[in-house]
C-alpha positions in Angstrom: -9.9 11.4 -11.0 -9.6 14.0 -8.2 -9.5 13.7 -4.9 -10.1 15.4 -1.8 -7.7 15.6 0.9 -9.6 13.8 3.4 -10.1 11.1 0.6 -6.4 11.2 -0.1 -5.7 10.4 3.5 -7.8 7.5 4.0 -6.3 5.5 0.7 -3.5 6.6 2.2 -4.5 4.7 5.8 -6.0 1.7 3.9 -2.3 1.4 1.4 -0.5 1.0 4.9 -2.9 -0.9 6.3 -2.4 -3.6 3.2 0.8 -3.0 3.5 1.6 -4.4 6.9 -0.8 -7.0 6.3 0.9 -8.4 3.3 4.6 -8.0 5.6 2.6 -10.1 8.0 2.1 -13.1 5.5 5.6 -13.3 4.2 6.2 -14.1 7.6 4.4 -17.1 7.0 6.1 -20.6 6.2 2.7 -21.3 4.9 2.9 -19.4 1.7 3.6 -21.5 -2.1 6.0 -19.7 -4.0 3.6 -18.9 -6.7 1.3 -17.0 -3.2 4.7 -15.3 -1.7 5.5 -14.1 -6.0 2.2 -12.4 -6.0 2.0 -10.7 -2.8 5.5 -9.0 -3.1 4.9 -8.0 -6.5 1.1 -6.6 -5.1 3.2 -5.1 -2.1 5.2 -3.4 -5.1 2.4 -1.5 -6.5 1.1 -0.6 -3.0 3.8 1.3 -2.3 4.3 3.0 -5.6 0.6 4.0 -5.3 1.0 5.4 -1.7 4.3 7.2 -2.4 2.1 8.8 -5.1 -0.4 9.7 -3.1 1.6 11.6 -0.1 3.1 13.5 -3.4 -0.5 14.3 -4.1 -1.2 15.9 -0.8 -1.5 20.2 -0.6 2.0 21.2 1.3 0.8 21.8 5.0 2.8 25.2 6.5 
């Protein structure tokens, strides 16, 4: 699939966004194990994708 660089830019704004949101709820004393196992390993693959996608932006000069 190819993507624009405008499209590129907003995953990239909604993997951060996700990002901080999951930081948020490991914060939380609320989480089961099982909650807390899934949402780091889910945080994982969030940033793997968005450290893929700044490769994939065109090299501003």
């Amino acid at each position: 699939m190819k993507f624009s660089t405008r499209e590129i830019y907003y995953l990239i704004d909604a993997c951060e966004y996700r990002i901080q949101s999951y930081e948020k709820a490991l914060e939380s004393s609320e989480l089961t194990d099982d909650e807390y196992s899934d949402i780091v390993n889910d945080k994982g693959v969030l940033e793997i994708l968005l450290s893929s996608l700044k490769k994939a932006l065109p090299n501003e000069q």
